[in-house]
Backbone as CSV, one residue per row, in Angstrom:
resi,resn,N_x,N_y,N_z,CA_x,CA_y,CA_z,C_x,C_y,C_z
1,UNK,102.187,153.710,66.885,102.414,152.300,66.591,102.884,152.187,65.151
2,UNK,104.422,151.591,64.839,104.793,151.469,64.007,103.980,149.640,63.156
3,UNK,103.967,150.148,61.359,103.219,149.044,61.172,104.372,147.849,60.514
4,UNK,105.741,148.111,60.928,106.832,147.040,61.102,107.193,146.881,61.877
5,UNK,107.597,145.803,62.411,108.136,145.284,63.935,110.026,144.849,63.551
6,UNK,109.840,146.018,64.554,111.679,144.769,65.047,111.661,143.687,64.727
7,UNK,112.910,143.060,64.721,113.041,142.038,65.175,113.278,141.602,66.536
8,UNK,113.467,142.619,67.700,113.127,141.733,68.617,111.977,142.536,68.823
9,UNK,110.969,142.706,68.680,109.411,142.728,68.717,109.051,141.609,67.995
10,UNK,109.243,141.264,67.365,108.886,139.672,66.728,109.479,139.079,67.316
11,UNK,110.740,139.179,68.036,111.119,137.704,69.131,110.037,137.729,70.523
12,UNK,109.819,138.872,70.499,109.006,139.064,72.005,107.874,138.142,71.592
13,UNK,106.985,138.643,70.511,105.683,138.135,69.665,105.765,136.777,69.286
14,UNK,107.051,135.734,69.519,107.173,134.702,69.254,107.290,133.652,70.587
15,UNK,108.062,134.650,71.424,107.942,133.543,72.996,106.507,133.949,73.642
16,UNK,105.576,135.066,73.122,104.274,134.706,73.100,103.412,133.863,72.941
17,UNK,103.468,133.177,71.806,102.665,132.657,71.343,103.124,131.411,71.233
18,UNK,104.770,131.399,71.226,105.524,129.522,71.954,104.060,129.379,72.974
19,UNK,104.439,130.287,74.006,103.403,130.074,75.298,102.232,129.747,75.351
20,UNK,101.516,130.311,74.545,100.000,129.923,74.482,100.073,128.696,73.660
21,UNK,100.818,128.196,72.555,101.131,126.796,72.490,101.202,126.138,73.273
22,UNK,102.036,126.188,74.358,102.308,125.453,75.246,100.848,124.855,76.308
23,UNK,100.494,126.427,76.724,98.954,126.937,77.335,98.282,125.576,76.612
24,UNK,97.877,125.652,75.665,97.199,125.144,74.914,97.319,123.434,74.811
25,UNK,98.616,122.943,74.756,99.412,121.903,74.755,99.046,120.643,75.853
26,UNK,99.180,121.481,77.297,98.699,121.106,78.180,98.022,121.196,78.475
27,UNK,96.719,121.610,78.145,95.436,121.770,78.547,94.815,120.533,77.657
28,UNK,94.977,119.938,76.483,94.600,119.364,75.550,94.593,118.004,76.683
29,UNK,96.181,117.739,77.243,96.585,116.937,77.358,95.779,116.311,78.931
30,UNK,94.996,117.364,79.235,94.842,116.690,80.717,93.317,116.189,80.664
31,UNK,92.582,116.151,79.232,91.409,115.806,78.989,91.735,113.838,78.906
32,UNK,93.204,113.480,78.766,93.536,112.000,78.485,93.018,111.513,79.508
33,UNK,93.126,110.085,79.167,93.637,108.819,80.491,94.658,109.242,81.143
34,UNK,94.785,110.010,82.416,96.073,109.718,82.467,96.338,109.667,84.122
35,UNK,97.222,109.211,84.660,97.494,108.754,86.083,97.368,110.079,86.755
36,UNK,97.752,110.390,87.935,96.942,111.685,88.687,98.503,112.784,88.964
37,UNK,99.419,112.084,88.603,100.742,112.493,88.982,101.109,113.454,87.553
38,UNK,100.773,112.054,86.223,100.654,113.251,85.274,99.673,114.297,84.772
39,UNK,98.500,114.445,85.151,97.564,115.137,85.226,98.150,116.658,86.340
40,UNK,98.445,116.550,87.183,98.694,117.187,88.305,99.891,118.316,87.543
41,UNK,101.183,117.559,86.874,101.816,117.917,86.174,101.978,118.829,84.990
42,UNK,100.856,118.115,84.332,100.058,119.220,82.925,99.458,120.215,83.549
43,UNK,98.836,120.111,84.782,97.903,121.215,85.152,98.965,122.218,85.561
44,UNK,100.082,122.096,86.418,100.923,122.901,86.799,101.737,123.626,85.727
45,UNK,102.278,122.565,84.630,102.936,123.419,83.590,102.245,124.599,83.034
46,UNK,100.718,123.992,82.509,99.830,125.156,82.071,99.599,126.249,82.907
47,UNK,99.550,126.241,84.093,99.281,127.217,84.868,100.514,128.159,84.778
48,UNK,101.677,127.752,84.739,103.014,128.148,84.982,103.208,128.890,83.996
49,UNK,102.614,128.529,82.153,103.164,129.424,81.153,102.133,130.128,81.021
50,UNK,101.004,130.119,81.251,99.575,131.073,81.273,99.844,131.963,82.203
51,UNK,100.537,132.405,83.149,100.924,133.145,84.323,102.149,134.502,83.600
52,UNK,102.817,133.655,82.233,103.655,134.556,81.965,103.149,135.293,80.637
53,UNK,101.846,135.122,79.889,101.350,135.614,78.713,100.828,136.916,79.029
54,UNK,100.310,137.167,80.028,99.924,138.918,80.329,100.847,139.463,80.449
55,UNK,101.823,139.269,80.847,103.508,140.362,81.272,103.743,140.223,80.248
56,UNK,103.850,138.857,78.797,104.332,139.338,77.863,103.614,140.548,77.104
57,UNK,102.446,140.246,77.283,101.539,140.971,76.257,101.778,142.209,76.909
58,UNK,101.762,142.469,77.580,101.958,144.058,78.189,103.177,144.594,78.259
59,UNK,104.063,143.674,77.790,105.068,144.388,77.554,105.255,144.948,76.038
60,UNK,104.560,143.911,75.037,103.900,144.453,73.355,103.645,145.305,73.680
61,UNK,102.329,145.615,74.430,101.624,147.096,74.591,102.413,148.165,75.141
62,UNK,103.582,148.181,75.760,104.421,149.079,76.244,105.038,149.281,75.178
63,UNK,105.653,149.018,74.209,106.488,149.062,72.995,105.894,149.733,72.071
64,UNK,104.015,149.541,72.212,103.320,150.067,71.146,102.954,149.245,70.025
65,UNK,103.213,147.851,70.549,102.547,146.853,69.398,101.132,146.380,69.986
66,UNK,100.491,145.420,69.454,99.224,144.480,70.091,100.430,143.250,69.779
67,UNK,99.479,142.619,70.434,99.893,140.939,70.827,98.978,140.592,69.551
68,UNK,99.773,139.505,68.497,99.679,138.752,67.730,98.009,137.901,68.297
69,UNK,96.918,137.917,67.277,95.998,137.487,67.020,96.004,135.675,67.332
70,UNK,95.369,134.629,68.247,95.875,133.578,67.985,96.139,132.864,66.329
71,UNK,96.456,131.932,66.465,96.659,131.102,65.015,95.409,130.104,65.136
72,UNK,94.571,130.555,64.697,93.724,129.315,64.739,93.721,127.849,64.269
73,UNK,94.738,128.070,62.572,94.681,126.915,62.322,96.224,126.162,62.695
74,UNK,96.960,127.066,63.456,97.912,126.291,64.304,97.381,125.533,65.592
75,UNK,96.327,126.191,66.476,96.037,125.665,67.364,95.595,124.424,67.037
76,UNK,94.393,124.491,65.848,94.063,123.110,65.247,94.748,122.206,65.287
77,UNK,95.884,121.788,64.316,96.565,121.398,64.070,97.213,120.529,65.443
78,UNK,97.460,121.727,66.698,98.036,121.217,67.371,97.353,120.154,68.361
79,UNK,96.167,120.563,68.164,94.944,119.884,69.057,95.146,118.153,68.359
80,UNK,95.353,118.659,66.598,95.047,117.190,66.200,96.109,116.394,66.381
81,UNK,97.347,116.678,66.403,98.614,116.293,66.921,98.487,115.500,68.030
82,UNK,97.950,116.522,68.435,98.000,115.635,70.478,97.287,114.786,70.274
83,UNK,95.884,115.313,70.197,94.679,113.947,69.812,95.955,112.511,69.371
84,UNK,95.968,112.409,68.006,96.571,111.694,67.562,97.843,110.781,67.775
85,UNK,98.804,111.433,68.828,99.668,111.021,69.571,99.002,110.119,70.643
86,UNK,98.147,110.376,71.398,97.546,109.727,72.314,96.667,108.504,71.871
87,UNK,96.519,108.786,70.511,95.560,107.544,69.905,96.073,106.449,69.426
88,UNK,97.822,106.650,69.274,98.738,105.333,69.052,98.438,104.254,69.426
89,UNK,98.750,103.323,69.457,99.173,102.253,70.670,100.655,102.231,71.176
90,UNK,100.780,101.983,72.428,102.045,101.399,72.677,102.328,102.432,73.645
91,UNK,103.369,102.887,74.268,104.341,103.849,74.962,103.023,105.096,75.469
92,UNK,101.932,105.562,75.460,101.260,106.341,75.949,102.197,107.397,76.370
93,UNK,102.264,107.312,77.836,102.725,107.807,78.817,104.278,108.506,78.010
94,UNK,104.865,108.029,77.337,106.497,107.978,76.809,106.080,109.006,75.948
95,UNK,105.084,108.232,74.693,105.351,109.679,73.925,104.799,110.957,74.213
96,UNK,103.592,110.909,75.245,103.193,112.400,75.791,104.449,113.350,76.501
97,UNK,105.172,112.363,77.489,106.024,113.359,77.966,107.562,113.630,76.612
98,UNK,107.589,113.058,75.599,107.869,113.322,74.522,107.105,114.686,74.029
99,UNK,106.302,114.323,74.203,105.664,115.566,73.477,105.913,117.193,74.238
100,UNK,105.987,116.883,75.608,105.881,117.848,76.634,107.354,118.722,76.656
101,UNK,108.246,117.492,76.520,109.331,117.836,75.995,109.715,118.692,75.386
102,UNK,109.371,118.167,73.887,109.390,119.118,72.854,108.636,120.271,72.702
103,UNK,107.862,120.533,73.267,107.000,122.106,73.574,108.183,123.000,74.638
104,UNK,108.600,122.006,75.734,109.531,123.284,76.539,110.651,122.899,75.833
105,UNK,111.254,122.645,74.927,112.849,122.639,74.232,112.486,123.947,73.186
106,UNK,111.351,124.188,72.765,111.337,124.832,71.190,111.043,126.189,72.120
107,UNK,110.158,125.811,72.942,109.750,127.626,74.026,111.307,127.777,74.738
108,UNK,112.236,127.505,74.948,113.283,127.317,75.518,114.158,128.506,74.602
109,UNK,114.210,127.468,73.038,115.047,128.180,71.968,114.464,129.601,71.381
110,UNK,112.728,129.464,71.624,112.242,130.714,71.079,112.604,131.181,72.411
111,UNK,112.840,131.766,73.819,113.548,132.760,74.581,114.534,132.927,74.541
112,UNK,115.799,132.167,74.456,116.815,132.196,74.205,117.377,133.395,73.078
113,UNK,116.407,133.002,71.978,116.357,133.896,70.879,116.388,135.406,71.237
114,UNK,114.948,135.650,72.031,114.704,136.682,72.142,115.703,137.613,73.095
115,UNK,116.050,136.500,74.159,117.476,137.256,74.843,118.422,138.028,73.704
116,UNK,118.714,137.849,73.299,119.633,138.126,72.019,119.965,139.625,71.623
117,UNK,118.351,139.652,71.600,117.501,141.463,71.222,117.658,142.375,71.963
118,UNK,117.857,143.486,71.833,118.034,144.938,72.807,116.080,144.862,72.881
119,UNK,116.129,144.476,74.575,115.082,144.724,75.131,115.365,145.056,76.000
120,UNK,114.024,146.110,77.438,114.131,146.603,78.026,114.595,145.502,79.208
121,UNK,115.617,146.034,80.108,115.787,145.264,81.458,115.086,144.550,81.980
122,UNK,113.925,145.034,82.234,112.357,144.112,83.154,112.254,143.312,82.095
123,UNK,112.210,143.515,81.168,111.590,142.067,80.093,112.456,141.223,80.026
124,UNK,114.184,141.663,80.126,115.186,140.414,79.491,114.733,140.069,81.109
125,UNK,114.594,140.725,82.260,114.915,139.717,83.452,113.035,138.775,83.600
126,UNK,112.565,139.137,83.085,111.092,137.863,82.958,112.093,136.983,81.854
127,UNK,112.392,136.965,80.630,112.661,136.264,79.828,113.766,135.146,80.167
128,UNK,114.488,135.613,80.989,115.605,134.571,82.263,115.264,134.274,83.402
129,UNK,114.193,135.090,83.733,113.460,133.737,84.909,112.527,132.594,84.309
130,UNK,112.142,133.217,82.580,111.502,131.992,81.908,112.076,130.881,81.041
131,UNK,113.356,131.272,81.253,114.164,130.144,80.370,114.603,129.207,81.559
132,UNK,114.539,129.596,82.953,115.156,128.786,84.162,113.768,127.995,83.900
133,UNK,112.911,128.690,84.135,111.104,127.454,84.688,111.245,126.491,83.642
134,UNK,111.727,126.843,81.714,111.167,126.157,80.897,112.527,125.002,81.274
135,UNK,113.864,125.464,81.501,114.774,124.356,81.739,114.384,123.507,82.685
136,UNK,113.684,123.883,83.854,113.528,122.773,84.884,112.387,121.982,84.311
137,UNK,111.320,122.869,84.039,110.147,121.613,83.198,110.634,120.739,82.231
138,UNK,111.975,120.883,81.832,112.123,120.249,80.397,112.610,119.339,81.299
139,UNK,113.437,119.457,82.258,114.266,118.626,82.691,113.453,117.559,83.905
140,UNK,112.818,117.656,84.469,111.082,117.050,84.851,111.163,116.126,84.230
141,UNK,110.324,116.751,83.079,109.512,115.844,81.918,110.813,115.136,81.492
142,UNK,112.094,115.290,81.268,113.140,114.072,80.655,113.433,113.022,82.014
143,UNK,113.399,113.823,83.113,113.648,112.509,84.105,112.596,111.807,84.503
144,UNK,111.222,112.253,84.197,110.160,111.519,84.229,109.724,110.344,83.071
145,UNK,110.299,110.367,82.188,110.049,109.793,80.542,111.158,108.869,81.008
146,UNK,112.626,109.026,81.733,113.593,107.743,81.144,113.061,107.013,82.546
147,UNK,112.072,107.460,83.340,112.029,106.466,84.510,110.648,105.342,83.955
């Protein structure tokens, strides 16, 4: 185990931990008020990017890295975000899937990225079946927000 990483070992290590953002994102989000359609929704997204964090991580461990330690005081942060978004008044519903949004646009650009990198075959083809899931969730959550 080398104690510098590629750069695409740091792109890999980055649509990691997009993910467990995300993981994290939606899990926050289904503790709200919220109707059963969007609840149902958060639960599925989370399930959907929590499904792809062991293949990433094992693919670190195939390379000979570990998987990046969480961020604790990112998670914070992000917890207080959400909290705080939801504590507005006005648009609820609008700015959460705003928010949902913007978690699969930025996990979108962090894979995109990582496509980029000389990685092994099996990983670029997870990393393009995960930029299709994060495009259709994004695209969900935008036709769900202008309705």
């Amino acid at each position: 185990m080398s104690l510098l990483r590629t750069d695409a070992e740091l792109a890999l290590d980055e649509v990691t931990e997009q993910c467990k953002l995300a993981v994290h994102h939606y899990r926050l989000l289904q503790h709200g008020d919220l109707d059963s359609q969007l609840r149902r929704l958060f639960a599925d997204l989370e399930e959907r990017h929590r499904a792809y964090i062991l293949p990433l991580e094992q693919a670190a461990r195939c390379q000979g890295n570990l998987p990046s330690a969480p961020d604790a005081d990112r998670e914070a942060l992000e917890h207080l975000l959400v909290r705080l978004k939801a504590a507005l008044p006005g648009d609820e519903r609008g700015r959460l899937l705003e928010s949902c949004e913007k978690v699969e646009q930025e996990l979108g650009q962090t894979i995109r990225a990582a496509l980029e990198h000389p990685l092994p075959e099996s990983l670029l083809d997870l990393l393009r079946h995960m930029d299709q899931s994060v495009a259709a969730a994004h695209s969900s959550l935008a036709a769900l927000h202008q309705s």
